[in-house]
C-alpha positions as a Python dict, from the first residue, in 0.01 Angstrom:
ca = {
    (1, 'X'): (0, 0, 0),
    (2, 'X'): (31, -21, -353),
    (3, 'X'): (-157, 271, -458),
    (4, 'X'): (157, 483, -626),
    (5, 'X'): (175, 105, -852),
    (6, 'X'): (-238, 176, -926),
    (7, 'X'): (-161, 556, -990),
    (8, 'X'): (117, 462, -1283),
    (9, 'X'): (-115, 203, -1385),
    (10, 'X'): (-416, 491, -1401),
    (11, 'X'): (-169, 740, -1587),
    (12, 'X'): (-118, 476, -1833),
    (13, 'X'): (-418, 600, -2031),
    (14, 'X'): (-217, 828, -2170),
    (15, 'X'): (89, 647, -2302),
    (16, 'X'): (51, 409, -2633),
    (17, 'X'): (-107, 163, -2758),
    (18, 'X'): (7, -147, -2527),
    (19, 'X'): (-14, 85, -2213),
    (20, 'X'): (-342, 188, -2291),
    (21, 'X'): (-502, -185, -2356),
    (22, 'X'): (-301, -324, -2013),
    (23, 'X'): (-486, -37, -1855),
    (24, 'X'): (-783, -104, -1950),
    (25, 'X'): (-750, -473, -1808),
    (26, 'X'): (-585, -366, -1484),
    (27, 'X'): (-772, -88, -1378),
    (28, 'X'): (-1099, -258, -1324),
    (29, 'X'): (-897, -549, -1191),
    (30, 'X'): (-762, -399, -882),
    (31, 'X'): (-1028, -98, -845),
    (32, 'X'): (-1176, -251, -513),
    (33, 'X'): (-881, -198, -368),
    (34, 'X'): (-863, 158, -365),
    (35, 'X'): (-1180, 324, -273),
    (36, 'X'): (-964, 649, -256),
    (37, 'X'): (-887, 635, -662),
    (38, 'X'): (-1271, 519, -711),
    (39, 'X'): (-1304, 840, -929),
    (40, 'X'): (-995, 906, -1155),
    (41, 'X'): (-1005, 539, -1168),
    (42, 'X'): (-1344, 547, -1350),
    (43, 'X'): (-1270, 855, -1517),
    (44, 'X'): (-956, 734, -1681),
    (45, 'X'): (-1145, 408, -1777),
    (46, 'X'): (-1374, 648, -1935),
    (47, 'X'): (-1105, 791, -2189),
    (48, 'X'): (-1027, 463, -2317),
    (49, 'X'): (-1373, 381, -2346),
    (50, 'X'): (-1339, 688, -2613),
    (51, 'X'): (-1009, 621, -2708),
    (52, 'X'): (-958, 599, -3170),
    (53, 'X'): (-858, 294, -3128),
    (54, 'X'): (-1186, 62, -3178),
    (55, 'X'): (-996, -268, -3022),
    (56, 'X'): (-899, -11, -2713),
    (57, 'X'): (-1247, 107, -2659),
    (58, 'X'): (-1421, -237, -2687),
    (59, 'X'): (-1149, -375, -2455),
    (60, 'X'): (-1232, -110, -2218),
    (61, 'X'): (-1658, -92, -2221),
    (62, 'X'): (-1655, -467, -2184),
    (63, 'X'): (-1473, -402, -1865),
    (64, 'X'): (-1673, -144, -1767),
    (65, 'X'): (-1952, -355, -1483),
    (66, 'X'): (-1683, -443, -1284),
    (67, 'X'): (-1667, -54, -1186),
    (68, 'X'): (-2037, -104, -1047),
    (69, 'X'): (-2053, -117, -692),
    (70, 'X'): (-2175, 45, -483),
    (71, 'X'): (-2311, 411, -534),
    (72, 'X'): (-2091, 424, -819),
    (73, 'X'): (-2372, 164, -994),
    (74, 'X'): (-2597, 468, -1140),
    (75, 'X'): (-2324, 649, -1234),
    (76, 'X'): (-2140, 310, -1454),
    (77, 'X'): (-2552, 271, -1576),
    (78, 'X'): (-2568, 668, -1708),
    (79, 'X'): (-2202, 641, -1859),
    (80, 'X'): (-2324, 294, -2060),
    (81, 'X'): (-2631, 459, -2178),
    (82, 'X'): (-2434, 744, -2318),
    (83, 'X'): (-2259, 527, -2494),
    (84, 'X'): (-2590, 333, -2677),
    (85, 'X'): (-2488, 603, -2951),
    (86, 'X'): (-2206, 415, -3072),
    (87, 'X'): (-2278, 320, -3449),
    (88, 'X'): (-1986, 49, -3436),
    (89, 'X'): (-2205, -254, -3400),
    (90, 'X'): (-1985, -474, -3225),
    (91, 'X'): (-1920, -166, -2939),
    (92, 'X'): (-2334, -162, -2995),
    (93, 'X'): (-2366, -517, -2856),
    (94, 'X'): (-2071, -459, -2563),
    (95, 'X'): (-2281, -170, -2430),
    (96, 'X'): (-2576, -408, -2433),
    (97, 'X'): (-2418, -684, -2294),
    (98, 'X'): (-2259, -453, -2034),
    (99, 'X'): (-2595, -272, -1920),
    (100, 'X'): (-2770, -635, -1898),
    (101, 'X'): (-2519, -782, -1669),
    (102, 'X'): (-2565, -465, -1414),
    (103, 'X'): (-2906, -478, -1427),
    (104, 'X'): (-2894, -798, -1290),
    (105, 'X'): (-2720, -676, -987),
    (106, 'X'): (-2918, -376, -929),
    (107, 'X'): (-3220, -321, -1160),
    (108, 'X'): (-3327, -7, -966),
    (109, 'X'): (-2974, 130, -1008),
    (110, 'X'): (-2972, 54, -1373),
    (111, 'X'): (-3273, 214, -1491),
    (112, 'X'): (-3203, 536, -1260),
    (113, 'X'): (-2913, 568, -1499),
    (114, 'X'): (-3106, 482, -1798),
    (115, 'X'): (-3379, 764, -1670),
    (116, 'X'): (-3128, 992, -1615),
    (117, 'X'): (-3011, 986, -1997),
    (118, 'X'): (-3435, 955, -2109),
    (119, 'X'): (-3444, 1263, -1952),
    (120, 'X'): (-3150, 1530, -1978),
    (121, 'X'): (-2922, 1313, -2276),
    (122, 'X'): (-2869, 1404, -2646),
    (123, 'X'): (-3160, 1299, -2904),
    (124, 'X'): (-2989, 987, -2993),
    (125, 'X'): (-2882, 846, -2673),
    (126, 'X'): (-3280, 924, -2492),
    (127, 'X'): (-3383, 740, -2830),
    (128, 'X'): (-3165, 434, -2785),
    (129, 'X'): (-3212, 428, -2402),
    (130, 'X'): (-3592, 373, -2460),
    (131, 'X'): (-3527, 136, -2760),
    (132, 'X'): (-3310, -52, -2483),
    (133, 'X'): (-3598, -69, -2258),
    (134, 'X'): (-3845, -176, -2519),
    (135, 'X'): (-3666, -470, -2615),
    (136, 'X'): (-3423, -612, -2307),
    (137, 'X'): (-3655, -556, -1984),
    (138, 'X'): (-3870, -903, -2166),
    (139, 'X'): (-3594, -1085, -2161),
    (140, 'X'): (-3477, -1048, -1797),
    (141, 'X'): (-3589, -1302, -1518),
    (142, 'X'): (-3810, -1290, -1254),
    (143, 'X'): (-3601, -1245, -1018),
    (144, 'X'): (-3498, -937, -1153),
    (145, 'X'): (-3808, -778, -1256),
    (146, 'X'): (-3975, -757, -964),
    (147, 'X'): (-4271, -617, -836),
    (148, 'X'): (-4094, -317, -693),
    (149, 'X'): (-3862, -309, -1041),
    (150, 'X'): (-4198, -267, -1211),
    (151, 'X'): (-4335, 41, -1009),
    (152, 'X'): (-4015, 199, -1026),
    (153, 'X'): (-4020, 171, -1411),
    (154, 'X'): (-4413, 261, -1383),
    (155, 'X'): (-4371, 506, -1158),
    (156, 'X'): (-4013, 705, -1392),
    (157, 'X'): (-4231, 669, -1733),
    (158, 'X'): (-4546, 844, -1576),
    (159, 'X'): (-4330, 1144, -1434),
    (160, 'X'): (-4464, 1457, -1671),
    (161, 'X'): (-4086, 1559, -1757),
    (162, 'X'): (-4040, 1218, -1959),
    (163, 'X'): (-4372, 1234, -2140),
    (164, 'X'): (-4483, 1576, -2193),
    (165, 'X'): (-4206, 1620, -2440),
    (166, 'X'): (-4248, 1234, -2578),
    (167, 'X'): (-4221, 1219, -3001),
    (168, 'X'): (-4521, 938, -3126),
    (169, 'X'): (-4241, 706, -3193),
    (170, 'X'): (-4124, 749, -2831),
    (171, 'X'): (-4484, 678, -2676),
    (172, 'X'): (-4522, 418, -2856),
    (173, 'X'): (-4219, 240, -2721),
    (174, 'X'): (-4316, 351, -2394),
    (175, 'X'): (-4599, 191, -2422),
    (176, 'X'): (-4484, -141, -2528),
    (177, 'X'): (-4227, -137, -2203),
    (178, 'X'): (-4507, -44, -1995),
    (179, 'X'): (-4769, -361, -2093),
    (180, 'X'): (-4544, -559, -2109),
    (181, 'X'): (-4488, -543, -1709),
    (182, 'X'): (-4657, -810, -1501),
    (183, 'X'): (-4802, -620, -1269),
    (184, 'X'): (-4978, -454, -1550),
    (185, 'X'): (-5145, -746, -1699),
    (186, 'X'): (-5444, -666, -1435),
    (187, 'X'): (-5787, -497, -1450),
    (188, 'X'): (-5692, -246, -1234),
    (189, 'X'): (-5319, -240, -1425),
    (190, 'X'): (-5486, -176, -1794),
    (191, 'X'): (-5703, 76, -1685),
    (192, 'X'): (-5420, 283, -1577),
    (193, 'X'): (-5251, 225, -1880),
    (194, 'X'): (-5598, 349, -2046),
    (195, 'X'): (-5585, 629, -1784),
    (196, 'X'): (-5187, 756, -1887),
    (197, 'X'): (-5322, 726, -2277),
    (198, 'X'): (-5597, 948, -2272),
    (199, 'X'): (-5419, 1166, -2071),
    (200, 'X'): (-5149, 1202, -2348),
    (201, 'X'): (-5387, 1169, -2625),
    (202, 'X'): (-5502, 1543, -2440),
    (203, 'X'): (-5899, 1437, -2498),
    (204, 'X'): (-5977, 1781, -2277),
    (205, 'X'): (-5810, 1987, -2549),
    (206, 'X'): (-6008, 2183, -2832),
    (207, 'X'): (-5963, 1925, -3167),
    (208, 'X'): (-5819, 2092, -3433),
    (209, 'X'): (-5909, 1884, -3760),
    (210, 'X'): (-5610, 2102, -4012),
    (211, 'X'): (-5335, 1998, -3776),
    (212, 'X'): (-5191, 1727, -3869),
    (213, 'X'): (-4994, 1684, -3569),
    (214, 'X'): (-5308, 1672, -3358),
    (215, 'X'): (-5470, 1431, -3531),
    (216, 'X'): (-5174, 1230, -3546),
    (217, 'X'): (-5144, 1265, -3196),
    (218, 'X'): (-5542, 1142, -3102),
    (219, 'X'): (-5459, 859, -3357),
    (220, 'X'): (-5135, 726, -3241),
    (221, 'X'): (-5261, 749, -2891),
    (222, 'X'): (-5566, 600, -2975),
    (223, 'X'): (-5383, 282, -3171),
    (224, 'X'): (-5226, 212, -2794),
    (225, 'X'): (-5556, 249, -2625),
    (226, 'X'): (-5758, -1, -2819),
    (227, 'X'): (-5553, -327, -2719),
    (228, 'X'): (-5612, -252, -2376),
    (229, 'X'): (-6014, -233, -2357),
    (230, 'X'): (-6217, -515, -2210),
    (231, 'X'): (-6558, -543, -2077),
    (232, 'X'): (-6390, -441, -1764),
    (233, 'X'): (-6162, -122, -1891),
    (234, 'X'): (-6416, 84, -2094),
    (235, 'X'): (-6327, 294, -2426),
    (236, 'X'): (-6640, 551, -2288),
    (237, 'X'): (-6380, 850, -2285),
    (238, 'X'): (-6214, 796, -2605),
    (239, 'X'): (-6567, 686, -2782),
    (240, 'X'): (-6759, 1015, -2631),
    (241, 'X'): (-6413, 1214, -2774),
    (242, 'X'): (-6457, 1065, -3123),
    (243, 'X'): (-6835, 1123, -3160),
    (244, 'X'): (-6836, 1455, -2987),
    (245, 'X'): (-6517, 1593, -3203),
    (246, 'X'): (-6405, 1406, -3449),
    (247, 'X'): (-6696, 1299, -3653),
    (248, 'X'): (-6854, 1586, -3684),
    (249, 'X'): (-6482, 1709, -3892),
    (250, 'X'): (-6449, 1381, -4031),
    (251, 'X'): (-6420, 1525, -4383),
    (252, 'X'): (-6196, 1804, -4296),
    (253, 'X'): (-5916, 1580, -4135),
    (254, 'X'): (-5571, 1637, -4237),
    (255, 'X'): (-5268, 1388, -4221),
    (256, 'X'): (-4909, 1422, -4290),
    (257, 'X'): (-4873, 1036, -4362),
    (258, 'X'): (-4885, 1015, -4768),
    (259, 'X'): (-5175, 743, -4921),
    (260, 'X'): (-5347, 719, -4583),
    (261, 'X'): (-5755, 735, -4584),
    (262, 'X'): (-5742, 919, -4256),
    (263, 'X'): (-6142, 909, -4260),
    (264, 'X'): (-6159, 520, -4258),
    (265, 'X'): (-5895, 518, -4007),
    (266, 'X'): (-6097, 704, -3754),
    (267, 'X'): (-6385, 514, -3828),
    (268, 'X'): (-6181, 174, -3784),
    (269, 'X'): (-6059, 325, -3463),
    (270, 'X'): (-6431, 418, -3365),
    (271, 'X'): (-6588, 43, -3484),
    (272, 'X'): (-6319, -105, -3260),
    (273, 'X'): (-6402, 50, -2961),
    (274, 'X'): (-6777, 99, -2944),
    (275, 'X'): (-6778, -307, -2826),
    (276, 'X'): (-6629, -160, -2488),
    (277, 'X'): (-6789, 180, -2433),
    (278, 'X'): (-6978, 152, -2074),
    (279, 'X'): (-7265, 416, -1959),
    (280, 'X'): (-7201, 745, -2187),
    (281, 'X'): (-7352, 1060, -2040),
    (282, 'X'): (-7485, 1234, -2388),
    (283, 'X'): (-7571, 878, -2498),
    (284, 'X'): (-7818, 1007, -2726),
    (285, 'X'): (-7650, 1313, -2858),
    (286, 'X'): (-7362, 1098, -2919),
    (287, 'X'): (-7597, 813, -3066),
    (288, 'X'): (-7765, 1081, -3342),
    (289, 'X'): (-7416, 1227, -3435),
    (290, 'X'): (-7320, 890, -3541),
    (291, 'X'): (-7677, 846, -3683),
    (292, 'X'): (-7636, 1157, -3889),
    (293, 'X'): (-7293, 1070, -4034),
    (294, 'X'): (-7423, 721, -4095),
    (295, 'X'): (-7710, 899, -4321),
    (296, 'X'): (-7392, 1085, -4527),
    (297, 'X'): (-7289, 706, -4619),
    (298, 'X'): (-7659, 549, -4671),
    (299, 'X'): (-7781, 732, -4983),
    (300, 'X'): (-8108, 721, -5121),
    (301, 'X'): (-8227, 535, -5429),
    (302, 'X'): (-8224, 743, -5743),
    (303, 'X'): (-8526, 914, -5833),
    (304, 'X'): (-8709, 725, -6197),
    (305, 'X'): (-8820, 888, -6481),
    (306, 'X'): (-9135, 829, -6656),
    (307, 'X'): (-8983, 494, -6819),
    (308, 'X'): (-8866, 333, -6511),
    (309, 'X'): (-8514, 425, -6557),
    (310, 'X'): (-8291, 599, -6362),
    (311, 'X'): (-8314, 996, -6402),
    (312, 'X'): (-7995, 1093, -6344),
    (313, 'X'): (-7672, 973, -6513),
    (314, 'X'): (-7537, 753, -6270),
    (315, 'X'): (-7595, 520, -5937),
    (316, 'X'): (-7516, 647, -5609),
    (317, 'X'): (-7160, 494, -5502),
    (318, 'X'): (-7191, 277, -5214),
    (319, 'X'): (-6881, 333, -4999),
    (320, 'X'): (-6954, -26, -4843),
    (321, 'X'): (-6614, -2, -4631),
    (322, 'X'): (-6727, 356, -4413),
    (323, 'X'): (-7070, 166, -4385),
    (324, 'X'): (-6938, -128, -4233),
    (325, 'X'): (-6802, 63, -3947),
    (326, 'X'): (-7026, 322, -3875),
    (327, 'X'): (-7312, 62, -3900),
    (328, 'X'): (-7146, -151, -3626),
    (329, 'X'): (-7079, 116, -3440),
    (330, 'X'): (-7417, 262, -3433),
    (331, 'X'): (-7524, -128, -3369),
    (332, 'X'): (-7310, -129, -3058),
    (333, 'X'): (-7401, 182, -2905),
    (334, 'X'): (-7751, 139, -3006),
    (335, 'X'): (-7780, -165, -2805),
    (336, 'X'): (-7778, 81, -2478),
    (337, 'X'): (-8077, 253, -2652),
    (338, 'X'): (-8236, 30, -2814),
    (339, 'X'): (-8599, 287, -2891),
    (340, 'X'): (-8349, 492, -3016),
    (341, 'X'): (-8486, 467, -3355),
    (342, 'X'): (-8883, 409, -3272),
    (343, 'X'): (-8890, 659, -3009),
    (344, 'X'): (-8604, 950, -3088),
    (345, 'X'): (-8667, 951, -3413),
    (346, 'X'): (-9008, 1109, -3587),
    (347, 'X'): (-9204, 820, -3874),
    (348, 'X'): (-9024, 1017, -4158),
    (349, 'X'): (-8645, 999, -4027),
    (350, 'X'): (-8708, 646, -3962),
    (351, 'X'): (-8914, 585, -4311),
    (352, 'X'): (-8637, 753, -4455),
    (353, 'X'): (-8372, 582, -4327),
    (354, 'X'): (-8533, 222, -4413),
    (355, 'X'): (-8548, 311, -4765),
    (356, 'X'): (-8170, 405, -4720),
    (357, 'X'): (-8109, 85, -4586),
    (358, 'X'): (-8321, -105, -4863),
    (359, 'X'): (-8157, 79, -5115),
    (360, 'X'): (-7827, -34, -4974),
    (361, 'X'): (-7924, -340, -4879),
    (362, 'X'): (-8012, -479, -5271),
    (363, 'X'): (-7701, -330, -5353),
    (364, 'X'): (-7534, -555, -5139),
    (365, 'X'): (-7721, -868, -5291),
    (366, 'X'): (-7575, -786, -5638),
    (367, 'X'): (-7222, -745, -5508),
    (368, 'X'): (-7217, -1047, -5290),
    (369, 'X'): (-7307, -1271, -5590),
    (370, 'X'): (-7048, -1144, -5784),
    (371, 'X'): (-6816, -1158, -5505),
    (372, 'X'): (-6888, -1490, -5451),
    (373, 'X'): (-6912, -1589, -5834),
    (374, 'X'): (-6551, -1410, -5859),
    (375, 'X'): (-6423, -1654, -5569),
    (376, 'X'): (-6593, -1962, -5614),
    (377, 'X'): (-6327, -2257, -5628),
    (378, 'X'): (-6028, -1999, -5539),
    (379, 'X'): (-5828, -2252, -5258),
    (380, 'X'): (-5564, -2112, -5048),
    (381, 'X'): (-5292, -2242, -5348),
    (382, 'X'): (-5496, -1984, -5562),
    (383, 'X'): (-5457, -1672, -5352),
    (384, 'X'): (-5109, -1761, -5371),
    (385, 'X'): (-5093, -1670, -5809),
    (386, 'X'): (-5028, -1329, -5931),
    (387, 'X'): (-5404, -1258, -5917),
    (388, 'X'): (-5362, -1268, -5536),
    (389, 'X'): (-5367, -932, -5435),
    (390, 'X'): (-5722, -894, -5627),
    (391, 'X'): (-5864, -1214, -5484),
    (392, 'X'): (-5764, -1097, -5101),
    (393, 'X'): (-5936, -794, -5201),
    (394, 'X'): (-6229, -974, -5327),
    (395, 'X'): (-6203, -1199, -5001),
    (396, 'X'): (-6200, -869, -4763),
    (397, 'X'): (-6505, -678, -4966),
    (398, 'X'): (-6705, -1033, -4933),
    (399, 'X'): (-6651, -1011, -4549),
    (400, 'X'): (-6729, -655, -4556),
    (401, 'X'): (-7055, -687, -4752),
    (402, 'X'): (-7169, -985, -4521),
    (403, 'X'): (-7096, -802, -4169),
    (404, 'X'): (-7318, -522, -4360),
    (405, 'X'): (-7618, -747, -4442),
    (406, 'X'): (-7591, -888, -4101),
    (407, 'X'): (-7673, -529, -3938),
    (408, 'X'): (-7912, -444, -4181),
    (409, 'X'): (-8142, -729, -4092),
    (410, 'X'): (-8089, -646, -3716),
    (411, 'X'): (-8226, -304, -3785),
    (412, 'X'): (-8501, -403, -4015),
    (413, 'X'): (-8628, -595, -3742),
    (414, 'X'): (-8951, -452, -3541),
    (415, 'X'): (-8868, -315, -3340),
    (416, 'X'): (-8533, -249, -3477),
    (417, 'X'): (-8313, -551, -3277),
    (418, 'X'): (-7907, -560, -3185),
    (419, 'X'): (-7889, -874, -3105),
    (420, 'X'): (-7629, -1022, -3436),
    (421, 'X'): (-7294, -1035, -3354),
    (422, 'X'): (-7030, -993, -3651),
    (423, 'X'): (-6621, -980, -3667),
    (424, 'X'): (-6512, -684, -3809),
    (425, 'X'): (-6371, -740, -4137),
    (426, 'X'): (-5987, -696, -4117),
    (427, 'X'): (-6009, -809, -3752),
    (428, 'X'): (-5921, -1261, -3758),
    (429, 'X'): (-6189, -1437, -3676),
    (430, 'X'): (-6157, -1653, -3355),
    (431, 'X'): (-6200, -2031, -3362),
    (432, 'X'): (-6465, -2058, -3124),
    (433, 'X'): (-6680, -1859, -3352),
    (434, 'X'): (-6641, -2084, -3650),
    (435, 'X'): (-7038, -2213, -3588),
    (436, 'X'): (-7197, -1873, -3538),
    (437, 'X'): (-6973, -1779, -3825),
    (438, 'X'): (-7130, -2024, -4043),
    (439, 'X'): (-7505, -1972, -3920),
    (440, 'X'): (-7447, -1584, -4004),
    (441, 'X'): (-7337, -1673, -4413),
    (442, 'X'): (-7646, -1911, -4442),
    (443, 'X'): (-7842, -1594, -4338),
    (444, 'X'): (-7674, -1302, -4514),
    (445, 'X'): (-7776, -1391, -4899),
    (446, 'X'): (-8148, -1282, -4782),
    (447, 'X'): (-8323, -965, -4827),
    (448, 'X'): (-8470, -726, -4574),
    (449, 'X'): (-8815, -840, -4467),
    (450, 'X'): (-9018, -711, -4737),
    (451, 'X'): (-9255, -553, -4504),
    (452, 'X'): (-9007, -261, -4503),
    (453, 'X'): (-8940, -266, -4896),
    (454, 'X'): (-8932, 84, -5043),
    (455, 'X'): (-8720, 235, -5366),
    (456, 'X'): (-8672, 114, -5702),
    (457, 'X'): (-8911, -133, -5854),
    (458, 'X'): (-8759, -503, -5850),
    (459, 'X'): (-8744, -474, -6241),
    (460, 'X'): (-8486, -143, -6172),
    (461, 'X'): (-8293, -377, -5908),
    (462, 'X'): (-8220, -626, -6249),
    (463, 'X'): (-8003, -364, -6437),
    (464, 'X'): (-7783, -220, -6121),
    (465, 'X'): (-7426, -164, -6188),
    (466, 'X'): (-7297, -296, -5899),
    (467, 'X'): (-6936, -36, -5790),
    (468, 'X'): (-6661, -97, -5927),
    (469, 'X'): (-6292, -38, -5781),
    (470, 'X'): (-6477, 60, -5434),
    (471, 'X'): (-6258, -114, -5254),
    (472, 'X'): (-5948, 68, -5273),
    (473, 'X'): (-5571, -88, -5198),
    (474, 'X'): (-5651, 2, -4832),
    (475, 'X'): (-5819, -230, -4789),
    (476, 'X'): (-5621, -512, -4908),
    (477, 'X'): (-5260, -368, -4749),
    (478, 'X'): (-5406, -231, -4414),
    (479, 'X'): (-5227, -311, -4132),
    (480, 'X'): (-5400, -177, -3808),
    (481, 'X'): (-5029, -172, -3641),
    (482, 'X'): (-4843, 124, -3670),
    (483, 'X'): (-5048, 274, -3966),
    (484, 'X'): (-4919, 640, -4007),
    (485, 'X'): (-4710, 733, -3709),
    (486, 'X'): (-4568, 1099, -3641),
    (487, 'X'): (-4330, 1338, -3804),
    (488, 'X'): (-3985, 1262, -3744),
    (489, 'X'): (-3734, 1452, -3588),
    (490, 'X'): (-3725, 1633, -3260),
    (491, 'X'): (-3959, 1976, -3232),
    (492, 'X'): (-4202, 1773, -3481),
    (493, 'X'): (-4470, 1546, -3401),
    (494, 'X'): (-4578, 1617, -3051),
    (495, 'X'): (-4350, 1895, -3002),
    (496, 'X'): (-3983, 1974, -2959),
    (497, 'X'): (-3738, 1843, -2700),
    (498, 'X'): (-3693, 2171, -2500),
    (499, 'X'): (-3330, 2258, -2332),
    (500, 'X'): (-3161, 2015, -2217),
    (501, 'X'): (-2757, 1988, -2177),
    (502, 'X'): (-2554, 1844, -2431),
    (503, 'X'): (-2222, 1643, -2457),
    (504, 'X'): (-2069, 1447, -2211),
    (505, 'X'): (-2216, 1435, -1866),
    (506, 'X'): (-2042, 1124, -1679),
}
């Protein structure tokens, strides 16, 4: 009954402009009641919904959820994620509104359609799809996001057709969907996250140091790893990766992200997670590769003429931000060997690398005055004057030299101890460690004991030219977040798209 009436309605797509917006009203309307026309109905809602006229194509995409019932759910889902590529923002937020509202009748449904487009759609609509995901799943209920929800969406991401050909930018996103789910927020949950990182971060592959792309890739995939390590989810594979490959081409590292200092990235990276690295199998190869690059950073005094000055033309430079992190992470991994120095090490390695560390160590003294002289009476209002930049600077090289001086005493210790505890410097420093924060400055404006003094005579000491401009604008405008990133476009970055079919597939 009826259904010739729903037919002329249906074939009133293509007559003018007031057929066409009544028809996109009155086909949804009465849809449920013929099952039969369940296809050309949708179909013919689908040509308005690309119709020239913008008020014609709104009308008809804001009408669109009422056509999701049933199987025909995934279907309405893919069809609204093709259209994510409108770049009319007022269609934009109908197409948002519209995949919301399904989602909260059938989540599964929903994202089978969204996964469908991730997977086979054109570059711009697999782009906005994730984007989608990234930002709306947060915002839906409970009740919606259930348990099962978040497997499904656990269980679509890990598939290897949706991340194998994943740009950074992608993964990234991914990532952010992914621990951001509940039933994530676990021990067991982070270390799979951990577990789908390193797999993408390929730490079983050969490391090739002049491709860009490669180390972008170990980076990126690193950046998403580090959040997620605890005392319980260990860094041990990423740490091993990074001593065993990385350092060793540390000065041969390429990057295709302009004014980065790809070096003290990697080292940032490597400080961060040595706190979590559990038992390491080649603990002390590992431990004397870090050792040895440590050594590149640690120079030794300059050799004195006949008059007590300095022979050659110039100090050493003391790169005091490398230092800080390779010295805390040889300080963390040390701590799981602690004869490492006294017993792996023969007396003239270890003499050797006390007078390194006295050498570096008075340096420090001279800086930190200054630094301290150049700050004293600066309040918060005074950061805030066009000298700002400078003093931040001036505040980040003070925390710097201090974490440095802190490890330095530890290791002067006998035996050498790894026992201090220090916040890296451009990580915030937590309330509750306000006191031990405090002790730790009271302690830092002293020397190494001088039963381990060695170098230049205290008279030298007087006339050192403390560096100048060692700090470079990394450190002040470092941001750990999203620092670099990956080539854009598709076949770039980590790798192109592949084949996959193009145009409209409703």
């Amino acid at each position: 009954q009826h259904k010739d009436a729903y037919q002329a309605i249906l074939d009133g797509v293509k007559g003018g402009a007031k057929e066409k917006r009544l028809a996109a009203q009155f086909i949804p309307k009465f849809f449920k009641h013929f099952p039969e026309l369940a296809d050309s109905a949708i179909n013919a809602q689908l040509d308005l919904c690309e119709d020239e006229d913008v008020s014609i194509r709104r009308q008809a995409i804001m009408e669109l959820p009422q056509f999701a019932t049933g199987d025909n759910l995934p279907r309405v889902a893919d069809i609204l994620t093709q259209l994510l590529q409108s770049d009319d923002s007022a269609e934009f937020n109908l197409v948002n509104n519209a995949l919301l509202s399904i989602f909260k009748m059938d989540a599964k449904g929903t994202l089978g359609g969204l996964f469908s487009q991730i997977l086979q759609g054109e570059d711009i609509v697999r782009e906005r799809a994730i984007k989608f995901l990234s930002t709306k799943l947060k915002t839906l209920p409970e009740e919606v996001m259930t348990k099962e929800v978040e497997e499904f969406i656990l269980t679509e991401s890990k598939k290897a057709s949706v991340l194998e050909d994943v740009t950074g930018e992608e993964f990234v996103l991914f990532m952010k969907i992914l621990s951001g789910l509940k039933s994530l927020q676990t021990v067991s949950g982070r270390q799979q996250l951990v577990e789908l990182v390193a797999e993408q971060a390929d730490l079983e592959q050969t490391f090739n140091p002049s491709d860009p792309d490669c180390v972008d890739r170990l980076l990126q995939c690193t950046r998403q790893a580090v959040p997620l390590f605890s005392k319980n989810v260990h860094s041990t594979k990423f740490v091993t990766y990074f001593c065993e490959h990385v350092l060793p081409n540390l000065s041969s590292l390429t990057t295709p992200v302009e004014g980065l200092d790809i070096q003290l990235e990697v080292l940032k990276l490597l400080a961060e997670m040595s706190s979590f690295c559990g038992d390491m199998e080649k603990l002390e190869s590992n431990l004397k590769k870090l050792f040895d690059k440590l050594l590149e950073y640690m120079p030794l005094p300059p050799e004195e003429a006949e008059n007590g000055e300095n022979a050659g033309n110039e100090e050493p430079k003391l790169q005091f931000s490398y230092v800080e992190c390779l010295l805390y992470s040889f300080h963390q991994l040390g701590r799981k060997l602690p004869d490492f120095l006294t017993a792996k090490l023969n007396a003239e390695k270890l003499k050797d690398f006390k007078i390194r560390l006295q050498y570096f160590a008075r340096g420090l003294q001279v800086y930190i005055r200054q630094l301290r002289l150049a700050l004293q009476g600066k309040t918060g209002e005074a950061l805030k004057t066009e000298e700002a930049s400078i003093n931040k600077i001036k505040v980040v090289a003070l925390k710097i030299t201090n974490n440095i001086n802190v490890l330095i005493k530890d290791l002067f210790h006998i035996p050498p101890s790894y026992k201090s505890t220090v916040t890296l410097s451009w990580k915030p420093v937590q309330k509750a460690d306000a006191s031990q924060k405090r002790a730790s400055e009271d302690t830092t404006s002293s020397s190494p004991p001088k039963k381990a003094s060695a170098g230049p005579k205290r008279d030298a000491r007087q006339i050192y030219n403390p560096p100048s401009g060692k700090y470079s604008s990394n450190l002040g405008s470092f941001s750990y977040e999203q620092r670099g990133g990956f080539r854009g476009g598709r076949g770039r970055g980590w790798g192109g798209r592949g084949n996959r079919s193009r145009g409209r597939i409703y």
